[in-house]
N, CA, C and O atoms as a GROMACS GRO file, in nm:
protein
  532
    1UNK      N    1  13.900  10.968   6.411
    1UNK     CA    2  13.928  11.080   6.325
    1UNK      C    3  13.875  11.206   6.390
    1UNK      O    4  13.807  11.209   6.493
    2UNK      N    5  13.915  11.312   6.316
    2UNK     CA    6  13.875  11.465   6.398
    2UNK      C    7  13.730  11.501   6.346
    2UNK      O    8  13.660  11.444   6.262
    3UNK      N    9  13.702  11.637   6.441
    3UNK     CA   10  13.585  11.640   6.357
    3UNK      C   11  13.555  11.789   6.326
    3UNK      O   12  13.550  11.847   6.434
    4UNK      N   13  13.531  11.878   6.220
    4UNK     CA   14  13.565  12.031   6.185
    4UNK      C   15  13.488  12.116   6.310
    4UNK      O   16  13.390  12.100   6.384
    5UNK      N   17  13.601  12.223   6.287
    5UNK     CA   18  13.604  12.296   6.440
    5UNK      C   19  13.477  12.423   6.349
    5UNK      O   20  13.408  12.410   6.248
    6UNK      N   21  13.496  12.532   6.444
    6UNK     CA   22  13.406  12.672   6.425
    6UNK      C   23  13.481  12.701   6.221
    6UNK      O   24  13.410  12.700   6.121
    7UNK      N   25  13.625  12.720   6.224
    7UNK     CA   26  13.652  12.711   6.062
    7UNK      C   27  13.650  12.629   5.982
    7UNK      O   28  13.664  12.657   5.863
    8UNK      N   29  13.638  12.540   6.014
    8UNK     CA   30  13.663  12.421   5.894
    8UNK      C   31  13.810  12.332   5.965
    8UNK      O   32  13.839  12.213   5.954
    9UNK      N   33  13.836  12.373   5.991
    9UNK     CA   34  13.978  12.284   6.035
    9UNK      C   35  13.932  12.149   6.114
    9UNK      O   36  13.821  12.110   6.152
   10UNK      N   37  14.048  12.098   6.123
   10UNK     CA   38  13.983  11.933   6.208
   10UNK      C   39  14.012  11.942   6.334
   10UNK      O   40  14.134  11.957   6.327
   11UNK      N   41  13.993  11.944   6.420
   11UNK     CA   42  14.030  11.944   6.565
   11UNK      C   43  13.981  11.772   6.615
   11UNK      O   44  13.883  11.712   6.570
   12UNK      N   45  14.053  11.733   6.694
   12UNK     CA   46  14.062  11.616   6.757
   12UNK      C   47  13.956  11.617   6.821
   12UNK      O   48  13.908  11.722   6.864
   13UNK      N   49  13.893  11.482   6.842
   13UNK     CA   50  13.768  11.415   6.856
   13UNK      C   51  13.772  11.415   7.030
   13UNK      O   52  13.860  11.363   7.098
   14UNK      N   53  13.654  11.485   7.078
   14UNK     CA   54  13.685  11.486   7.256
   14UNK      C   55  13.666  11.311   7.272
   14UNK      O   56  13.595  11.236   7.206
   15UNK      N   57  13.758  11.282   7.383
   15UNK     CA   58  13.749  11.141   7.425
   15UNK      C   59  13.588  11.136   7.502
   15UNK      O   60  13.525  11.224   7.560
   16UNK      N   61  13.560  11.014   7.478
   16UNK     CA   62  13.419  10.996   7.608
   16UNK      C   63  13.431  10.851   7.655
   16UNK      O   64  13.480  10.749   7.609
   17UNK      N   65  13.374  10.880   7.752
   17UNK     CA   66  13.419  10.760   7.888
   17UNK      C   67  13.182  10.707   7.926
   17UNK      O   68  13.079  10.756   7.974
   18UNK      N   69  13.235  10.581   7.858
   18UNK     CA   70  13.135  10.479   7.882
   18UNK      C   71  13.116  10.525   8.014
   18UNK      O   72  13.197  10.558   8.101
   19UNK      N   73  12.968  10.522   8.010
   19UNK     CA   74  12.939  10.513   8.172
   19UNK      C   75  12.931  10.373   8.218
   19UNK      O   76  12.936  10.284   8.133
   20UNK      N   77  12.919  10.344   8.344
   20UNK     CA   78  12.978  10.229   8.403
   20UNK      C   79  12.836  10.251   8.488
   20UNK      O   80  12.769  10.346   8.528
   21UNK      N   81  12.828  10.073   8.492
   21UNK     CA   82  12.682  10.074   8.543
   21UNK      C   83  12.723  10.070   8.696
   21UNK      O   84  12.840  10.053   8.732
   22UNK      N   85  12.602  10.090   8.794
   22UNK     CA   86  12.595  10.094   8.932
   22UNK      C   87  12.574   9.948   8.968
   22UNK      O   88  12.503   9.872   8.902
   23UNK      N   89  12.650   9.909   9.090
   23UNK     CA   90  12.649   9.770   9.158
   23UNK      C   91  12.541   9.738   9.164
   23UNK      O   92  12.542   9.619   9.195
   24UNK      N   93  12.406   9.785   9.150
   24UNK     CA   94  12.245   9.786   9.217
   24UNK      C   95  12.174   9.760   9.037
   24UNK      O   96  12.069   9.697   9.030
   25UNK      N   97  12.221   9.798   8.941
   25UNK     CA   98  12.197   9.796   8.805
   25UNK      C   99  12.200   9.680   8.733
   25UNK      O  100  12.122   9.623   8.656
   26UNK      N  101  12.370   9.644   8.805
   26UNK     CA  102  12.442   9.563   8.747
   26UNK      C  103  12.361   9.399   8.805
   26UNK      O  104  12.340   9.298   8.737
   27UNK      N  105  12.329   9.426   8.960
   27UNK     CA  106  12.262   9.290   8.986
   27UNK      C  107  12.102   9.282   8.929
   27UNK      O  108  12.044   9.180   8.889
   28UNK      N  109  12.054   9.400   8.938
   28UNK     CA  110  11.889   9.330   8.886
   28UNK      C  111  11.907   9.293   8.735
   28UNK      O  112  11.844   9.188   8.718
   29UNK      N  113  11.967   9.333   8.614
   29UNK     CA  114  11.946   9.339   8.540
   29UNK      C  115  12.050   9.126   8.534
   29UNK      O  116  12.023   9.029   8.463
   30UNK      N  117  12.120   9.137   8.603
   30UNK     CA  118  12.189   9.022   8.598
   30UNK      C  119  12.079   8.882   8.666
   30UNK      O  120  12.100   8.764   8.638
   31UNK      N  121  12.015   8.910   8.716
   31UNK     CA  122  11.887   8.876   8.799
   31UNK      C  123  11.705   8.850   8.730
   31UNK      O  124  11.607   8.776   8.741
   32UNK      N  125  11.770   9.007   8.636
   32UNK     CA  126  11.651   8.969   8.530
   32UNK      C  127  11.672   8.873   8.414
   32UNK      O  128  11.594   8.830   8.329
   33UNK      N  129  11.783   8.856   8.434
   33UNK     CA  130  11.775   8.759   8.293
   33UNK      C  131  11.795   8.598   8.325
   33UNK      O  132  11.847   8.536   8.233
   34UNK      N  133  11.757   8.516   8.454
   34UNK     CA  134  11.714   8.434   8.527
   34UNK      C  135  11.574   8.387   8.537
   34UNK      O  136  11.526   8.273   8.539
   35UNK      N  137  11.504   8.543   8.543
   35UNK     CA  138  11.359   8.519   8.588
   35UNK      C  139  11.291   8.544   8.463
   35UNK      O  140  11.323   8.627   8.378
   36UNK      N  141  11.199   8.469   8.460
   36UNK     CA  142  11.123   8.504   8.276
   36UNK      C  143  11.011   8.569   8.356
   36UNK      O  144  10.946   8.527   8.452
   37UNK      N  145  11.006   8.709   8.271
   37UNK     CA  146  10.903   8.767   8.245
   37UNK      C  147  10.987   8.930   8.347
   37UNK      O  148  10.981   9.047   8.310
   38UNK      N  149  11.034   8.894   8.437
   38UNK     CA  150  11.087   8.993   8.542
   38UNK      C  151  11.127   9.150   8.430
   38UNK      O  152  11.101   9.266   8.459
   39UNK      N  153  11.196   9.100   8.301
   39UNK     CA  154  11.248   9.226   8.212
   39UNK      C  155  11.178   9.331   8.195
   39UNK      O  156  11.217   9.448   8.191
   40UNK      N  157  11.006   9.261   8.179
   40UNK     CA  158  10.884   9.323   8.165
   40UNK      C  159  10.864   9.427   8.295
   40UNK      O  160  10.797   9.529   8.274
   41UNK      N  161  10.902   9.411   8.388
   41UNK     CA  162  10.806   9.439   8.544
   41UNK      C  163  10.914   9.591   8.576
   41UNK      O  164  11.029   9.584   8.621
   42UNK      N  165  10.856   9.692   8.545
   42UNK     CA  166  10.941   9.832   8.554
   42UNK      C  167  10.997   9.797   8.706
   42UNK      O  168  10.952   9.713   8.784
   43UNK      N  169  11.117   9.892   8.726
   43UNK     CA  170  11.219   9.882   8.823
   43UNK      C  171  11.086   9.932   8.956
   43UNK      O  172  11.050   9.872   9.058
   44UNK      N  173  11.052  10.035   8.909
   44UNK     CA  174  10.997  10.103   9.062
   44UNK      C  175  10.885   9.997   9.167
   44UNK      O  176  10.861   9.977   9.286
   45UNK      N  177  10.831   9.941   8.998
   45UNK     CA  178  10.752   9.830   9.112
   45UNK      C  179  10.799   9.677   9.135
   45UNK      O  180  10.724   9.583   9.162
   46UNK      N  181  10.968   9.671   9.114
   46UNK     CA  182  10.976   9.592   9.202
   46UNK      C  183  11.063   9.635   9.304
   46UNK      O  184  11.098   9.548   9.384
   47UNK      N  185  11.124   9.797   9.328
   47UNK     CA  186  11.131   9.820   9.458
   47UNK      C  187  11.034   9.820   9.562
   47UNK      O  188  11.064   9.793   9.679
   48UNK      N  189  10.876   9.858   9.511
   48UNK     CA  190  10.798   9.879   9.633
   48UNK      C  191  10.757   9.744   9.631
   48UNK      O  192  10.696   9.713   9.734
   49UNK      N  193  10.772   9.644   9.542
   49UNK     CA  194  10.746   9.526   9.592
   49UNK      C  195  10.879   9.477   9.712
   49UNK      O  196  10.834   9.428   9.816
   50UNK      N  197  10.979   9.483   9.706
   50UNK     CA  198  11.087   9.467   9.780
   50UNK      C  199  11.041   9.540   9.910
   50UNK      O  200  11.060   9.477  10.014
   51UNK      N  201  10.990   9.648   9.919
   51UNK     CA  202  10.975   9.751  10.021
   51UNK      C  203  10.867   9.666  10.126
   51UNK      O  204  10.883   9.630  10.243
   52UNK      N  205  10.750   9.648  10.034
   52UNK     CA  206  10.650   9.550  10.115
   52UNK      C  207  10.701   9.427  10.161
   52UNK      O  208  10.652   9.390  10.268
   53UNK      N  209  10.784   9.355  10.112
   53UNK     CA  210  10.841   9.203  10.148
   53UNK      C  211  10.888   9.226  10.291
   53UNK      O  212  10.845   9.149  10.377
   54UNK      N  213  10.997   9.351  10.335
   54UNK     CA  214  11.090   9.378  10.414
   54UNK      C  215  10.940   9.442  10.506
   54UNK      O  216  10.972   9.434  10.625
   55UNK      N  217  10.855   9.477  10.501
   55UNK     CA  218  10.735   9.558  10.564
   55UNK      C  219  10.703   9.420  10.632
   55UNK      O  220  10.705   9.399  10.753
   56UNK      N  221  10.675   9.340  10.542
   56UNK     CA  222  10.580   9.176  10.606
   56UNK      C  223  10.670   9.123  10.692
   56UNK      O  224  10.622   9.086  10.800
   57UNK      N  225  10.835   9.101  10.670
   57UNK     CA  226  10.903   9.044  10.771
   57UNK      C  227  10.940   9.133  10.909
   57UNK      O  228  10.979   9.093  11.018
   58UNK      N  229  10.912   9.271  10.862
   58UNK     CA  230  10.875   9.312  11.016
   58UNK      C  231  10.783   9.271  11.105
   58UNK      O  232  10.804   9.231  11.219
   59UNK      N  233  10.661   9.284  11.039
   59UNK     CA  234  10.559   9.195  11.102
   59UNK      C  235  10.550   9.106  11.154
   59UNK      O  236  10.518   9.092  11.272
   60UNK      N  237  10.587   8.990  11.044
   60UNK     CA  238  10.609   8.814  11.084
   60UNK      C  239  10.723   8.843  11.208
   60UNK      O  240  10.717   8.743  11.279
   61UNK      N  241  10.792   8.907  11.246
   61UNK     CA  242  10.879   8.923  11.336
   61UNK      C  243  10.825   8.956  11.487
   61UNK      O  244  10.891   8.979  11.589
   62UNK      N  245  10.706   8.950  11.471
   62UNK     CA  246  10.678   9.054  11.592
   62UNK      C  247  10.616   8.937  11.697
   62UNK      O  248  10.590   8.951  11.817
   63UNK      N  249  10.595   8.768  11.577
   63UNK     CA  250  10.595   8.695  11.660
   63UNK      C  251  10.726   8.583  11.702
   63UNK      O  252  10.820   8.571  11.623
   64UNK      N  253  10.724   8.535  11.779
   64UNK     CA  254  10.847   8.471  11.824
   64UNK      C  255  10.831   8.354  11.724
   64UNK      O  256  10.733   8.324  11.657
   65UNK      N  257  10.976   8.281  11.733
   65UNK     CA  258  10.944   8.130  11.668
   65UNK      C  259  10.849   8.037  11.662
   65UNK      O  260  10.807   7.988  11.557
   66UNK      N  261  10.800   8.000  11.811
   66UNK     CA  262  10.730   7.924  11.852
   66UNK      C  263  10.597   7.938  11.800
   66UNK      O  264  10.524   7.842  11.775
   67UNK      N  265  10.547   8.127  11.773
   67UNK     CA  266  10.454   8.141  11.743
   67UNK      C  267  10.400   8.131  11.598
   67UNK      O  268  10.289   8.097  11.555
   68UNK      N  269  10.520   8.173  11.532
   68UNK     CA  270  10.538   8.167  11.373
   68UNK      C  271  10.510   7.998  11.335
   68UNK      O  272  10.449   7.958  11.236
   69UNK      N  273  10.542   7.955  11.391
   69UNK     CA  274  10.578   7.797  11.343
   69UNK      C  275  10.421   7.750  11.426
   69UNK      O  276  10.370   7.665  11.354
   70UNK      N  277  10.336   7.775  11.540
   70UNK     CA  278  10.208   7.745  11.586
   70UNK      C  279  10.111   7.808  11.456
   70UNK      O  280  10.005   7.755  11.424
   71UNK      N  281  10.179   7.955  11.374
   71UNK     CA  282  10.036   7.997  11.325
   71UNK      C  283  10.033   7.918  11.179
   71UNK      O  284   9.938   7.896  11.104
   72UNK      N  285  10.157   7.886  11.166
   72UNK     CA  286  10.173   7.826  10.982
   72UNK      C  287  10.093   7.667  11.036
   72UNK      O  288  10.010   7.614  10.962
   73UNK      N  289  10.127   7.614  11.155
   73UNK     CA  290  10.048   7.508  11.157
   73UNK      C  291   9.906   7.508  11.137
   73UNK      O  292   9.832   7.448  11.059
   74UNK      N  293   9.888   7.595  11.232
   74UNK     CA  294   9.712   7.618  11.241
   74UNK      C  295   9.644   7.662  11.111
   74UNK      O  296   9.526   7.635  11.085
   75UNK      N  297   9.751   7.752  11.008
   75UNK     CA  298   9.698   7.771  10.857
   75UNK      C  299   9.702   7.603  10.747
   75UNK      O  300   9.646   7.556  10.648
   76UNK      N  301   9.780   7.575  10.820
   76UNK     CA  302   9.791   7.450  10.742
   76UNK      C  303   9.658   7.356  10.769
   76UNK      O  304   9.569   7.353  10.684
   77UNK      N  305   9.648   7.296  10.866
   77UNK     CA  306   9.541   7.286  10.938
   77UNK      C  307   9.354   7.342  10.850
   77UNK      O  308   9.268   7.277  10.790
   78UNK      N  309   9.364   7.441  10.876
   78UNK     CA  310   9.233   7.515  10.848
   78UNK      C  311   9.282   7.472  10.684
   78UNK      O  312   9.222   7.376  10.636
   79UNK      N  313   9.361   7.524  10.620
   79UNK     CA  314   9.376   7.517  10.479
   79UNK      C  315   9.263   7.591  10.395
   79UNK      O  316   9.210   7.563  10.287
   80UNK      N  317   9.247   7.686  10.478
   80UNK     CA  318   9.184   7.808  10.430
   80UNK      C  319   9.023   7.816  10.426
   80UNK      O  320   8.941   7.880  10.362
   81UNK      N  321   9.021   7.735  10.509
   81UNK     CA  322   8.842   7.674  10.600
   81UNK      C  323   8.847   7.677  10.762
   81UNK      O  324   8.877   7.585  10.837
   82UNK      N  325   8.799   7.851  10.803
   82UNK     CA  326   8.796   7.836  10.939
   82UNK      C  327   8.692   7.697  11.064
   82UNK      O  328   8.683   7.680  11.186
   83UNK      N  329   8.642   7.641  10.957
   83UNK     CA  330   8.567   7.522  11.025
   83UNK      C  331   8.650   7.432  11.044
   83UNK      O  332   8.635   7.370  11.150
   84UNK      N  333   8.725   7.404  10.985
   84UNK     CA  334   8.826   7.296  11.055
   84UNK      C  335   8.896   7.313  11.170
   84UNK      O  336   8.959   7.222  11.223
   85UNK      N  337   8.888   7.468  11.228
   85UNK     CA  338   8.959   7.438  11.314
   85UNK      C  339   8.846   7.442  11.438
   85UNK      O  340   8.736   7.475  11.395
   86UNK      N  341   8.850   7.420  11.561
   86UNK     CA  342   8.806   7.378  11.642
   86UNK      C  343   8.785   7.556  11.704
   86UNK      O  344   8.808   7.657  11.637
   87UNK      N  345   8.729   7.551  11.867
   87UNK     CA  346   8.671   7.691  11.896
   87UNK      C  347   8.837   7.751  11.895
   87UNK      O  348   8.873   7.857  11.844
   88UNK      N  349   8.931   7.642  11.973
   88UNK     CA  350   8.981   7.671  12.066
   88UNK      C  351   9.131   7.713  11.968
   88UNK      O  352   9.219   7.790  12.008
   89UNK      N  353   9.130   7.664  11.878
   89UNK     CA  354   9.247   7.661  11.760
   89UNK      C  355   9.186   7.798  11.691
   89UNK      O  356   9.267   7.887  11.668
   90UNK      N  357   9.116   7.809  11.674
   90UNK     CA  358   8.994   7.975  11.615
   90UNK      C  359   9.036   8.056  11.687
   90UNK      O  360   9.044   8.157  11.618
   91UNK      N  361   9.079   8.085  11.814
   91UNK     CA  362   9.080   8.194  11.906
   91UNK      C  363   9.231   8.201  11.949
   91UNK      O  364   9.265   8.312  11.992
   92UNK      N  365   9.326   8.105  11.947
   92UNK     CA  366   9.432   8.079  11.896
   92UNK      C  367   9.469   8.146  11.789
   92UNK      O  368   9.550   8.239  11.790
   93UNK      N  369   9.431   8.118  11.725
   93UNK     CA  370   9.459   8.152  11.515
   93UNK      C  371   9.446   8.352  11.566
   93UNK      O  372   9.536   8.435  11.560
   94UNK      N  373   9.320   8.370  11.605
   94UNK     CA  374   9.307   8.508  11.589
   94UNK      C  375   9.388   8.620  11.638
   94UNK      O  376   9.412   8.733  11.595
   95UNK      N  377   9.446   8.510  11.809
   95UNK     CA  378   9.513   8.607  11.884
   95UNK      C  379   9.624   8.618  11.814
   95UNK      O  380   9.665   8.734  11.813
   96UNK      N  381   9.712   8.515  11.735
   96UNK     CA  382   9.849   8.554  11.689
   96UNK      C  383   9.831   8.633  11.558
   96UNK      O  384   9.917   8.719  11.537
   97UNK      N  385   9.721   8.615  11.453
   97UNK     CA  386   9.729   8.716  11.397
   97UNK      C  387   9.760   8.827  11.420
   97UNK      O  388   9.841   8.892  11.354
   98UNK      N  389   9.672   8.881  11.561
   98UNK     CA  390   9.624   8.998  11.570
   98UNK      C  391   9.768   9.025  11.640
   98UNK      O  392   9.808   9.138  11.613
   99UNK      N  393   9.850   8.957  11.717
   99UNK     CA  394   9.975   9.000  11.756
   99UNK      C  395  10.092   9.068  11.665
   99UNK      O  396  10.188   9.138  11.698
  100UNK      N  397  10.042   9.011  11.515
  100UNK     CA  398  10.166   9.104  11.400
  100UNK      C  399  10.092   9.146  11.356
  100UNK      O  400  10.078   9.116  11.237
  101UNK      N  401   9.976   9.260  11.429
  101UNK     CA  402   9.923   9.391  11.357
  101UNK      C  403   9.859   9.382  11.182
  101UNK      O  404   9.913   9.454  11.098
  102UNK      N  405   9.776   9.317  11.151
  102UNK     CA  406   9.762   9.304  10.986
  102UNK      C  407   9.698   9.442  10.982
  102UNK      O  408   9.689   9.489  10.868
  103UNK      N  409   9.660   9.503  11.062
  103UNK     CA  410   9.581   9.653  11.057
  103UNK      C  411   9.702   9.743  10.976
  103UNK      O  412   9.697   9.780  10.859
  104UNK      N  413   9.792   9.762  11.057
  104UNK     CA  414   9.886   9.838  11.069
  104UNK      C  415   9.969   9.803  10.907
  104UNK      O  416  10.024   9.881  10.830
  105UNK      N  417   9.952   9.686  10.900
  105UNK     CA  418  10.110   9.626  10.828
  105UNK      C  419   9.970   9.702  10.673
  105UNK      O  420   9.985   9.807  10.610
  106UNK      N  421   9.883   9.630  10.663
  106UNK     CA  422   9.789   9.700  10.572
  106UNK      C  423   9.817   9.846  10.546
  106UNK      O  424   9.909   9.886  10.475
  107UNK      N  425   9.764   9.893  10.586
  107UNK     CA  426   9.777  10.070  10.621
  107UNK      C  427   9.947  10.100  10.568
  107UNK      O  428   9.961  10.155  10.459
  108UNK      N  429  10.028  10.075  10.621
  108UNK     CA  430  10.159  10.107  10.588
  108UNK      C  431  10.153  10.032  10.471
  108UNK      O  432  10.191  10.117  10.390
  109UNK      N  433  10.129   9.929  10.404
  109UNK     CA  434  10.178   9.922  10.264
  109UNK      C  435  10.090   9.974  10.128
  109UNK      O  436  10.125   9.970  10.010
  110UNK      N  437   9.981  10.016  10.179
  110UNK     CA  438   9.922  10.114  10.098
  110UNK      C  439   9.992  10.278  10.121
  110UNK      O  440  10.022  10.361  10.036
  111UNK      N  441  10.000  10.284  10.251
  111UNK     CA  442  10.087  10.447  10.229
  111UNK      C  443  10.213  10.418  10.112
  111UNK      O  444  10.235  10.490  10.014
  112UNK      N  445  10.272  10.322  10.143
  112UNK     CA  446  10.401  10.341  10.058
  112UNK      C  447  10.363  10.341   9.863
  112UNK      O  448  10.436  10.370   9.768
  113UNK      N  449  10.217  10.295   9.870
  113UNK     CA  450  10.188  10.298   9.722
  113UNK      C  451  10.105  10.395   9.724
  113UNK      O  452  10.084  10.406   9.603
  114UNK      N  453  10.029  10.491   9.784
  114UNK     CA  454   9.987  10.620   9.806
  114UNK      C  455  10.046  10.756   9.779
  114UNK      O  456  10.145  10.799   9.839
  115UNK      N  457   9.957  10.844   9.652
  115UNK     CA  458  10.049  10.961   9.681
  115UNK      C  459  10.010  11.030   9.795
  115UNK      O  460  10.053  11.144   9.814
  116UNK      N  461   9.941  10.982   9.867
  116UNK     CA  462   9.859  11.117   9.973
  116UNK      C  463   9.831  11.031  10.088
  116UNK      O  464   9.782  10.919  10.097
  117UNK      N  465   9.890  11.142  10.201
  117UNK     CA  466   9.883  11.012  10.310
  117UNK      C  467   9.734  10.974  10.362
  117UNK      O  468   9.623  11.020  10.338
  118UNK      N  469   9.782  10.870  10.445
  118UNK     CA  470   9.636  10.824  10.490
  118UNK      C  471   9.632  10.891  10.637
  118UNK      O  472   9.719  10.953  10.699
  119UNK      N  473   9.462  10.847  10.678
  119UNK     CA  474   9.444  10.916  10.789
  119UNK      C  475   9.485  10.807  10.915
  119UNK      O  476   9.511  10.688  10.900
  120UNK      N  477   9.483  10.867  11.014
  120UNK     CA  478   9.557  10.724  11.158
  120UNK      C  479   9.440  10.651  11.142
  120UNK      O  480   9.475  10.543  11.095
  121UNK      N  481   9.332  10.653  11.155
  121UNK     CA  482   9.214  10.577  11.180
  121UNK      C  483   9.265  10.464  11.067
  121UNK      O  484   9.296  10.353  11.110
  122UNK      N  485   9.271  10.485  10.956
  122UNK     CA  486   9.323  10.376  10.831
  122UNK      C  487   9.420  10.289  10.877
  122UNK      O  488   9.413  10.172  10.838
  123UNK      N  489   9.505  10.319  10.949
  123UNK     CA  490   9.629  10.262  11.022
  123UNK      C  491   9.634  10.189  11.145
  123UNK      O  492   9.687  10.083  11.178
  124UNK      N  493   9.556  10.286  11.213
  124UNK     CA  494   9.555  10.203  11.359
  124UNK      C  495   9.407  10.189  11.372
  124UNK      O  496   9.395  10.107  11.464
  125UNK      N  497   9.312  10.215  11.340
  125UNK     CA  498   9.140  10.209  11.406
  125UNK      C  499   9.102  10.309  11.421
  125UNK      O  500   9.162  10.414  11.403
  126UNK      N  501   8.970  10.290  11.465
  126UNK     CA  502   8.914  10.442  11.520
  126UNK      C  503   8.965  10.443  11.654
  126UNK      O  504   8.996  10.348  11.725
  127UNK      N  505   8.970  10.592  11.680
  127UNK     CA  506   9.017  10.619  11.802
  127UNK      C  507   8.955  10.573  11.930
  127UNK      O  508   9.019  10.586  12.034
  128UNK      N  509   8.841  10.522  11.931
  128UNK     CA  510   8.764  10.459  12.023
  128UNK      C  511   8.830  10.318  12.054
  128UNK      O  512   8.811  10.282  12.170
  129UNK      N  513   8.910  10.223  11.968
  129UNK     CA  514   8.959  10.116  11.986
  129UNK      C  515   9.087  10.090  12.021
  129UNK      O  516   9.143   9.987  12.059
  130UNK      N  517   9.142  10.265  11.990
  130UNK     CA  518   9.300  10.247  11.986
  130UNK      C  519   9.372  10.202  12.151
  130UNK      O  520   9.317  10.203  12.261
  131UNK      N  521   9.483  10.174  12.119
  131UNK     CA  522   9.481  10.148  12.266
  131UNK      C  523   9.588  10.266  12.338
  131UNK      O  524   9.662  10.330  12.264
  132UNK      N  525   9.589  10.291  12.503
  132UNK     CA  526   9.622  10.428  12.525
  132UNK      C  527   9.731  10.416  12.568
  132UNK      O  528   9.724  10.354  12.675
  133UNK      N  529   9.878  10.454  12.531
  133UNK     CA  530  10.057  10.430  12.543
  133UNK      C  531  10.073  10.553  12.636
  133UNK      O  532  10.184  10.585  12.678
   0.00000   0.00000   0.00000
């Protein structure tokens, strides 16, 4: 039906056009209703949770297969007791850590939940340790 204009008269009802959800809308919310509890968890933090996931597989990337698949052993192994492992599996364990940067990968996923950036030392070390490119 119409609806009264500036005089009183009826003038025709403007049409309106449903908005139409976005392809990106349409899957989390299709996604949230799979996962119990997910409805609860505001959108933004599970982009920067998404943001950090894609942050860690850079990392985990930085070692090769062989190495990825040596360090999950050696965690398996220790099972979260560096005494189990031996000197030589210990110094092992440390070097591949230290090969996907946990300094770095740290530092960058607090910047991304930071309003204010951090300083390099937070990121890479003190400058006394850094190494010289």
């Amino acid at each position: 039906m119409g609806r009264k204009g500036e005089m009183g008269l009826l003038t025709a009802a403007e049409p309106t056009i449903p908005p139409v959800p976005s392809p990106i809308s349409s899957a989390l919310g299709r996604t949230a209703e799979h996962i119990p509890g997910l409805r609860r968890v505001p959108v933004l933090k599970v982009l920067v949770l998404g943001e950090i996931a894609v942050l860690a597989r850079s990392h985990l990337t930085m070692l090769d297969a062989n190495e990825r698949r040596r360090l999950l052993e050696l965690i398996r192994i220790a099972r979260g007791r560096p005494a189990r492992l031996s000197a030589r599996q210990r110094r092992e364990l440390r070097s591949l850590v230290a090969k996907a940067e946990p300094r770095l990968f740290a530092g960058t996923a607090i910047a991304k939940l930071s309003p204010v950036s951090l300083p390099d030392r937070l990121l890479y070390g003190p400058a006394s340790n850094r190494k010289k490119k």
